[in-house]
C-alpha positions as a Markdown table, in Angstrom:
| # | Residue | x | y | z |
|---|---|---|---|---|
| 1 | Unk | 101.5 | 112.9 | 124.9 |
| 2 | Unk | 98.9 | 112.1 | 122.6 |
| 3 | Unk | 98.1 | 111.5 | 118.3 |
| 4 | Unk | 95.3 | 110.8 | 116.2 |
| 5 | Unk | 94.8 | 108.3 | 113.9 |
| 6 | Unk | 92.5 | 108.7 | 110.9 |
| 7 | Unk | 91.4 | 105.9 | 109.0 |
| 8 | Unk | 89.4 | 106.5 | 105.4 |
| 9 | Unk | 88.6 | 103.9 | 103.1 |
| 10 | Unk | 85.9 | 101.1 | 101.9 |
| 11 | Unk | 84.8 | 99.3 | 104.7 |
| 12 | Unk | 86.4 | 95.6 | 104.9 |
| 13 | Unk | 86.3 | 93.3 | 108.0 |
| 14 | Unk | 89.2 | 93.5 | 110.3 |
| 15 | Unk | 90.2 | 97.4 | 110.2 |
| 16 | Unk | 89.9 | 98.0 | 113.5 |
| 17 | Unk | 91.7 | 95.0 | 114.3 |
| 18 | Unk | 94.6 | 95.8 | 112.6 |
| 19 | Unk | 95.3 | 99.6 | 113.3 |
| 20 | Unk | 95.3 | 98.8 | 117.0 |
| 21 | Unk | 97.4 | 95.6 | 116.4 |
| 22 | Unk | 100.2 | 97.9 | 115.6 |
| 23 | Unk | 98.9 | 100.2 | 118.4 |
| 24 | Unk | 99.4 | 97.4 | 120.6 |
| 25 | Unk | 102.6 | 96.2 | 119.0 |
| 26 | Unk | 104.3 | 99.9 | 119.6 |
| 27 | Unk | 102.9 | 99.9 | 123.1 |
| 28 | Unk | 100.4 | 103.1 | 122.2 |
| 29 | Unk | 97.3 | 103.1 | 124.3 |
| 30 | Unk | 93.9 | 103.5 | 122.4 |
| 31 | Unk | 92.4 | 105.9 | 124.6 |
| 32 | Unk | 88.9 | 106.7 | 122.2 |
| 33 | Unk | 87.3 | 105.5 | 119.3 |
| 34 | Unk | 84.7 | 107.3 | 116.9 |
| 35 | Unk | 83.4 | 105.3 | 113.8 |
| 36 | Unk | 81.1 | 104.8 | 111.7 |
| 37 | Unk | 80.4 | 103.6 | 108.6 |
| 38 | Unk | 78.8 | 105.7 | 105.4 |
| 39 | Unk | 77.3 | 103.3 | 102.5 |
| 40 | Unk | 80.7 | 101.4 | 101.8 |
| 41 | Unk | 83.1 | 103.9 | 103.6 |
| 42 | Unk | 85.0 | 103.5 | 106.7 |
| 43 | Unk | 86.1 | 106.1 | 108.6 |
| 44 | Unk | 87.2 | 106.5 | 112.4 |
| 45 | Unk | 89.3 | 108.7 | 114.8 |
| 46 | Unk | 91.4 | 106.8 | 117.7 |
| 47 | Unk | 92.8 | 109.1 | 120.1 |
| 48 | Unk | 96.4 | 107.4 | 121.2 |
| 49 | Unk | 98.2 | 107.9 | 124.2 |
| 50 | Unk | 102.0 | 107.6 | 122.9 |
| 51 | Unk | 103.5 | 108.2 | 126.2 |
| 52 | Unk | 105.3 | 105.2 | 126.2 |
| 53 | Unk | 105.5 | 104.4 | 122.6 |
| 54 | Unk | 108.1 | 101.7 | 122.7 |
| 55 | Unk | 109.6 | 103.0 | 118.7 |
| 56 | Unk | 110.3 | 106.3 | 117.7 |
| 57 | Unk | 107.0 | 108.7 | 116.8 |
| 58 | Unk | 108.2 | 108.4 | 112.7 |
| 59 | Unk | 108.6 | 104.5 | 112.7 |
| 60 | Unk | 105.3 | 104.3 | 114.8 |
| 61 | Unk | 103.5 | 106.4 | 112.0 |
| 62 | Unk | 105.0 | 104.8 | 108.8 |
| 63 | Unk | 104.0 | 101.7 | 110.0 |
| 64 | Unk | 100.5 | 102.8 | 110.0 |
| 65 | Unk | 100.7 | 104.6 | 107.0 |
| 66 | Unk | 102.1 | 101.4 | 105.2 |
| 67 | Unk | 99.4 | 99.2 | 106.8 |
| 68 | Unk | 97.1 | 101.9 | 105.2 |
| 69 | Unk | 98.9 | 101.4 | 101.9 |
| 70 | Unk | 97.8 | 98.1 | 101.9 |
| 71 | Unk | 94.7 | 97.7 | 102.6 |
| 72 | Unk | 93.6 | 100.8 | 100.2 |
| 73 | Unk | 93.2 | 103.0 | 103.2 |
| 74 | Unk | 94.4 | 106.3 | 103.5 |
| 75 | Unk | 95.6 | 105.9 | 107.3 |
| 76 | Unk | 97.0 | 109.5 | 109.1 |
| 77 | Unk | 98.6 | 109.8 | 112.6 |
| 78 | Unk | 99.3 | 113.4 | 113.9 |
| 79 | Unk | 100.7 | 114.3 | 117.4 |
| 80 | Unk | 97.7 | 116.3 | 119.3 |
| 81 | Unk | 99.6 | 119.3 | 119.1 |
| 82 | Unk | 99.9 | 120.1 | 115.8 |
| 83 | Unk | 96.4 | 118.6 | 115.4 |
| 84 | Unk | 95.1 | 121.5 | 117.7 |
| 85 | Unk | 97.7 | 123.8 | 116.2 |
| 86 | Unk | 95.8 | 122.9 | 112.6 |
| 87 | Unk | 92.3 | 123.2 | 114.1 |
| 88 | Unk | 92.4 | 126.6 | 116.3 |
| 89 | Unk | 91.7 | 129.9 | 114.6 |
């Protein structure tokens, strides 16, 4: 099984670093990376491979979304299928 990650926000060393410490942390693989940087924004896509996410999908997600929170990021994780669900017409 697989999600994506969004990540949105003013640029700021360490993004990167983080998001995939709790990747890491919840056993997710990182299996691609897009990002780039626009003036001052930050914005990137991570496909994950949540397989064998060690925590429950939710708990895996709020923990991004809290990280997000505190940085001033807005930080998303959807599970592929209802990301291709949203994104087929």
């Amino acid at each position: 099984m697989k999600a994506v990650v969004t990540v949105v926000g003013k640029d700021m060393v360490g993004i990167l670093a983080k998001v995939s410490a709790i990747c890491a942390e919840n056993n997710v693989n990182v299996i691609e990376v897009s990002q780039s940087i626009l003036q001052d924004m930050f914005c990137m896509i991570m496909m994950t491979d949540i397989s064998n996410c060690s925590s429950d999908f939710g708990k895996f997600a709020d923990s991004l979304t809290k990280l997000g929170e505190s940085l001033g990021l807005s930080i998303h994780v959807m599970h592929e299928d209802i990301f291709n669900s949203m994104h087929r017409i």
